[in-house]
N, C-alpha and C positions, 0 to 999 in steps of 0.2 A: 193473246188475240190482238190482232192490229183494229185498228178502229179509224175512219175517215170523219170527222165534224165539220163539214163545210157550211158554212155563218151564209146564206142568200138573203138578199134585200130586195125588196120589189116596193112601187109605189103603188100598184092596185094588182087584182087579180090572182094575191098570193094563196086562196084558197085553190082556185081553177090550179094551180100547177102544183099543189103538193096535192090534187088529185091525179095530174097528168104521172109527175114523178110515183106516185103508188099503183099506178098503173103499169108502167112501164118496168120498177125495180122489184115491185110486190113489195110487204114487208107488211107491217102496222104502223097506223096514225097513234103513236103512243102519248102525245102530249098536245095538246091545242091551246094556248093561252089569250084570250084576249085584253085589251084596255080596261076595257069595265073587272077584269080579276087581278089587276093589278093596283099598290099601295099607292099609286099619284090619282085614281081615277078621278077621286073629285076636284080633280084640278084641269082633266083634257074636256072638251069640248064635246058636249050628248050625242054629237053624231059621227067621232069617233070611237065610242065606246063598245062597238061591235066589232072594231075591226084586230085584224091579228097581228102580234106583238111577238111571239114565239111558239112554235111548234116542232114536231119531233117526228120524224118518219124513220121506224127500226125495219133495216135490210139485212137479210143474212142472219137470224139469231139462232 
């Protein structure tokens, strides 16, 4: 099976478009990672800690 992992970077609003993109390709929000679930948090700043650091949209499965 071929597989596509395109890496996107956004500086805000990257919840709004991996809902645009699951709208558009379908698929499932398989993974959602934020700051605060990651090993550095006590080191970013509290009002980063909500925001998104990796996520995972499966199309095609």
């Amino acid at each position: 099976m071929n597989e596509f992992r395109p890496y996107l970077f956004f500086n805000k609003n990257s919840e709004e478009a991996l809902k645009l993109y699951k709208e558009c390709f379908g698929g499932e929000i398989s993974e959602v990672n934020r700051v605060s679930d990651t090993p550095m948090k006590d080191k970013m700043p509290q009002e980063l800690q909500n925001k998104l650091c990796m996520l995972a949209l499966k199309v095609g499965q």
